[in-house]
Every structure is written in C-alpha cells, then in structure tokens.
C-alpha positions in Angstrom: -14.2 17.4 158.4 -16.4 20.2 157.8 -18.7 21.2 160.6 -16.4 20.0 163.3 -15.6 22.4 166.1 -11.8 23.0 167.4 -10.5 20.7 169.7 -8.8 23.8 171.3 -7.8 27.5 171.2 -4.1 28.9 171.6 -3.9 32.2 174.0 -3.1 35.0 172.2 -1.3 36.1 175.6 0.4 33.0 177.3 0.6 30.4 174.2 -1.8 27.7 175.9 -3.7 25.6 174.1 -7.2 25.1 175.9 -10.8 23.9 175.7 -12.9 26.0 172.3 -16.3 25.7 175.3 -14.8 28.2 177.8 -14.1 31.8 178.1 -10.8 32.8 180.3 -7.1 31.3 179.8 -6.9 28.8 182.5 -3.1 29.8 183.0 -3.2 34.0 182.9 -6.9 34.6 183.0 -7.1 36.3 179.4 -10.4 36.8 178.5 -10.9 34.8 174.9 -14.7 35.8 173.9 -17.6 37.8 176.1 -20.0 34.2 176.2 -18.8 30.5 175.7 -20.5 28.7 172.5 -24.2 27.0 172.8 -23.6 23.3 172.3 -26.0 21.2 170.5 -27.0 18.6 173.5 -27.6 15.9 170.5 -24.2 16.0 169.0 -22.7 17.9 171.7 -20.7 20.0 168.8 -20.7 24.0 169.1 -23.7 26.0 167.5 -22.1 29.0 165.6 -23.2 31.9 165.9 -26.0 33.1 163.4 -24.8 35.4 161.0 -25.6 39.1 161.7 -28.4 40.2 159.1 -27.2 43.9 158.0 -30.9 46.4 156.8 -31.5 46.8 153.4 -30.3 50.1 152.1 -33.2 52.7 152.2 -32.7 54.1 148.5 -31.4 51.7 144.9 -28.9 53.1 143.3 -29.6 56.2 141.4 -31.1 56.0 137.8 -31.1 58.8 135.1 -32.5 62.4 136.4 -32.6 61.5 140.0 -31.3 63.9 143.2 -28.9 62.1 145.6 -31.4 61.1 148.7 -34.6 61.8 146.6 -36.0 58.6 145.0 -38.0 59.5 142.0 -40.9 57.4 141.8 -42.5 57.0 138.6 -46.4 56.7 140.4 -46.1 59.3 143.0 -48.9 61.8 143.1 -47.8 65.4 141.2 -50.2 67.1 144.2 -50.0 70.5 142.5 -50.7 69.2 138.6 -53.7 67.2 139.9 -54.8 70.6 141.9 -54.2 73.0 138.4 -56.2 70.3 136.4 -59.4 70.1 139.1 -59.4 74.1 139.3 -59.7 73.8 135.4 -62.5 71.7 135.0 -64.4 73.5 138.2 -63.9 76.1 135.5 -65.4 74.0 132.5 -68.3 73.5 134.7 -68.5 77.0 136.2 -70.0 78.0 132.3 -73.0 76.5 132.7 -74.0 79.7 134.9 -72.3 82.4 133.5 -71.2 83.9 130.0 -67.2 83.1 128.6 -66.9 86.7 127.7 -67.8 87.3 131.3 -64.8 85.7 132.3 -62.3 86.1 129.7 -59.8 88.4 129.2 -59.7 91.3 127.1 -57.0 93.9 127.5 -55.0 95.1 130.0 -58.1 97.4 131.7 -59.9 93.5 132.3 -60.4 93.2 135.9 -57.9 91.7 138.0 -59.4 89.1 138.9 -60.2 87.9 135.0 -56.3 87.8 134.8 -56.6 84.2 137.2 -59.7 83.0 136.1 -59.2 83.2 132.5 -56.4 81.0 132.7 -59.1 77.7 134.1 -62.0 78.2 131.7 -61.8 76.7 128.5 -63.8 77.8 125.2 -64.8 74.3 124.4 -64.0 70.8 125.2 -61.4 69.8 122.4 -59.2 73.2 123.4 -59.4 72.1 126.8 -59.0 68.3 126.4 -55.5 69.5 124.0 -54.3 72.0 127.2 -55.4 70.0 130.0 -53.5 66.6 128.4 -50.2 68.7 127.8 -50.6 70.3 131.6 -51.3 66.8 132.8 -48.7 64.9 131.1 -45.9 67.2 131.4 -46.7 69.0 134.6 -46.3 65.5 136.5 -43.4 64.8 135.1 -41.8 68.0 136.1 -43.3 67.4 139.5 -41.4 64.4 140.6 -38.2 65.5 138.4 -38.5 69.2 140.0 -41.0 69.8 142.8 -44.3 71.2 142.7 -43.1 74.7 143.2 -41.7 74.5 139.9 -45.4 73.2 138.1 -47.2 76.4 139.6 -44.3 79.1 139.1 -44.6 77.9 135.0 -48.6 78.1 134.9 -48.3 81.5 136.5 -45.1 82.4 134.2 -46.5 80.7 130.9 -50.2 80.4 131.8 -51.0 83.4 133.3 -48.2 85.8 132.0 -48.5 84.4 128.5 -52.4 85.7 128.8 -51.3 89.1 129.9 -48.5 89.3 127.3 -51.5 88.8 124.7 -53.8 91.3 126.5 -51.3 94.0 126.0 -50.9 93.7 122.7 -54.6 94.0 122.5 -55.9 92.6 119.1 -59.4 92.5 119.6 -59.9 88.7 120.7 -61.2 87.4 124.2 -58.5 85.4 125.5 -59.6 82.0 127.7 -57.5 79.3 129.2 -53.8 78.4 129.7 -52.4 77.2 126.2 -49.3 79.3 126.7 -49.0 77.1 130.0 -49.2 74.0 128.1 -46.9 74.7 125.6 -44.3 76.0 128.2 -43.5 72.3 130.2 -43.4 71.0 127.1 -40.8 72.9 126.3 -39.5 73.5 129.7 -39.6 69.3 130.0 -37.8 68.4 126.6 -35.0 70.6 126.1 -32.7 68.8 128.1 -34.0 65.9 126.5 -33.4 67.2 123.2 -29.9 68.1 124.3 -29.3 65.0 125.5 -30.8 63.4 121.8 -27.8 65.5 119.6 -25.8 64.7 122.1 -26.0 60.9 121.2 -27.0 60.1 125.2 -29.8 58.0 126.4 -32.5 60.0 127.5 -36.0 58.9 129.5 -38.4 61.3 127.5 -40.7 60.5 124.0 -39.3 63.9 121.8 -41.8 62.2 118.8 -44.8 61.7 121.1 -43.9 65.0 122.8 -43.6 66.7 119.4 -46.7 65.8 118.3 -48.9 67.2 121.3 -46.9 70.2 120.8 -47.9 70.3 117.3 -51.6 69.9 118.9 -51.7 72.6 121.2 -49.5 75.2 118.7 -52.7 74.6 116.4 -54.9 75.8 118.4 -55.2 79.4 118.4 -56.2 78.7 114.4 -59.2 76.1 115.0 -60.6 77.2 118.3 -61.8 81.2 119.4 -60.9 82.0 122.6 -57.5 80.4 122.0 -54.5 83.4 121.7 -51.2 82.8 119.2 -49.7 85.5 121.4 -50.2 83.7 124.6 -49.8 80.4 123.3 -45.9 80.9 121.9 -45.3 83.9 124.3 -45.7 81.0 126.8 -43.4 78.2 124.8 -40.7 81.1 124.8 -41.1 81.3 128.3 -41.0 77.2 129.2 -37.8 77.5 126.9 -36.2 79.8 128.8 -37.1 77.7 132.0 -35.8 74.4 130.4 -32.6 76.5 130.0 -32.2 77.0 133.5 -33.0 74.0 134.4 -30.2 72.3 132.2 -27.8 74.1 134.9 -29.1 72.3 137.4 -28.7 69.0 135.2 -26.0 66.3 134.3 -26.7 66.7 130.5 -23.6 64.2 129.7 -25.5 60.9 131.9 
C-alpha cells in the first residue's frame, strides 16, 4: 500500500534484515543513515523526509540580443540618455537669457567651448522635439543593448563631430543642436536589424517606425535654420559605421 514504511532494511555489509526506525546494523555495527526517521505518534508510521527545495536560478534563459550573465531588462533606466536629454532642455531653457547666435557654431575659429554647447540648444521646439525623440528612443535602446559608454561616445562622434564636420566646411549658416547625433543611433541601432530583416530572421526592432523618424529628422535641415545637412548625414555616416562594428560583436544568424 502506498504510504507504508518498510518493515525492514537489508545491511549493505552483513546481509541482515533489521528494523527501518534505527541507525547501526545490530550484527556488524554498519552505520545505515546519519539520524533514524521521525515517526508520526498518531499512526506511528515514519515521516519522510521533506524534499530539499533547490533556489531559483538568478537569470531566465537568454532571449534575442542578450550577453550571457547580463539580463536585459526592457524598463531599466538608460542613466546616460536621460542625462543627454536633461542637459538639452537646460539648453532650451538657457535661451530665454542669451542670443542662439551667441551659442551656435560657426566655423572652425568658434570658441571651443561653442563646439559642446551648440550640440544642447535647439533653434526651436519642433527641431528639438524631432532630435530629442530620436536621441530618446534610440539612445535607451542602445543603452541596455550596449552600455552607456556606447550612448555618449556616439553623441560626441555623431553629435558633436558631425557639427564640426559642418563647421569646416564653412557655408555660412549657424549650426545648433545634435541632429547628426540623432540620425547616428538610428542608424547605429537598425543595421543589424536590417541585416537580420534580408536575412529572413526574427528581429526585436520596428525598421517602418524607425524609418519614418529617420525620414523626420533627415528633413530637417530643409524646414528649420539652425539645423546643418552636413552635420546631420555626416552624423548618419558615422552611426553606420558604428552599427558596422557593432554587428561583430553580434550573432546576426539568432
């Protein structure tokens, strides 16, 4: 019957059979378990022994895009996006007191200094609101993907560089805010999605929705002063050449 106990043990040593309740071979003295079995006083059968519970594993088994040991968690907080979108609307709200050609860039003989600030002030709202959402969107996604380190290195590269890259060529145009920035995680954030797409492989990013804020930001320079075609593609070529290099640090074929 199910649930009944042993009415006795064999030695492994001598061959005995003895009582299931004690803990030493009567006959050689072979210890047969460290402690005897509780016994339930009611029924006076033996109480096994509670099965061992074993911890949960720390990490779920990897999804698509994820580092072995690194869980990539869809709501964490992109800590260096959320600081480059802050510094940019200090920067909005910084032109209440001074003039935008005081800050932008011009040429290469600006002031240093213009070559970092230019980059967080924004001609109007509707340039920044286009930049800002691109910066936001993608620059968190390449955060928990990548690591912050890899958000400010493409500002600087794209952003910053994309500005100065315009500046030398020196048309004649102020040059204000980060498009080229913007432009480069989108790039830098769906090439290996788009490799992935002709590939015929599933694939976690929206090309169409990403597409058409690209579209957005590209139009920029032609609606909005203050808004550089140089720095703007300068810095797409740049976040292309990043998503390259990032594809050899990527499983293209999960």
């Amino acid at each position: 019957m199910a649930g009944t106990p042993d009415l006795f043990v064999v030695c492994k040593k001598c061959g005995s059979e003895v009582s299931p309740y004690i803990t030493e071979c009567p006959y050689c003295g072979t210890r047969l378990r460290k402690r005897a079995p509780k016994i339930d006083r009611r029924t006076g059968d033996a109480t096994p022994k509670p099965a061992r519970k074993l911890p949960r594993p720390a990490l779920t088994p990897l999804r698509s895009n994820e580092i072995p040991g690194i869980r990539a968690d869809p709501l964490g907080r992109p800590n260096a996006t959320i600081a480059l979108l802050v510094l940019s609307i200090f920067g909005f709200l910084a032109l209440a007191f001074v003039a935008r050609i005081d800050v932008a860039l011009l040429d290469l003989d600006s002031d240093p200094w213009k070559y970092v600030v230019s980059g967080f002030v924004y001609s109007n709202s509707w340039y920044q609101l286009a930049a800002l959402l691109a910066i936001g969107i993608y620059g968190w996604r390449l955060e928990l993907r990548h690591g912050p380190v890899l958000v400010v290195a493409l500002f600087i590269a794209c952003g910053l560089g994309g500005n100065a890259i315009a500046a030398a060529v020196d048309v004649g145009d102020f040059i204000l805010g980060a498009p080229g920035a913007a432009l480069g995680m989108i790039a830098a954030w769906a090439l290996p999605d788009v490799v992935r797409a002709r590939r015929g492989i599933d694939h976690d990013g929206d090309l169409l929705g990403t597409a058409v804020i690209a579209v957005v930001v590209a139009v920029m320079p032609a609606v909005t002063y203050g808004a550089s075609a140089i720095a703007t593609f300068s810095g797409g070529l740049l976040g292309l050449a990043a998503g390259a290099l990032l594809l050899r640090t990527q499983d293209t074929t999960r």
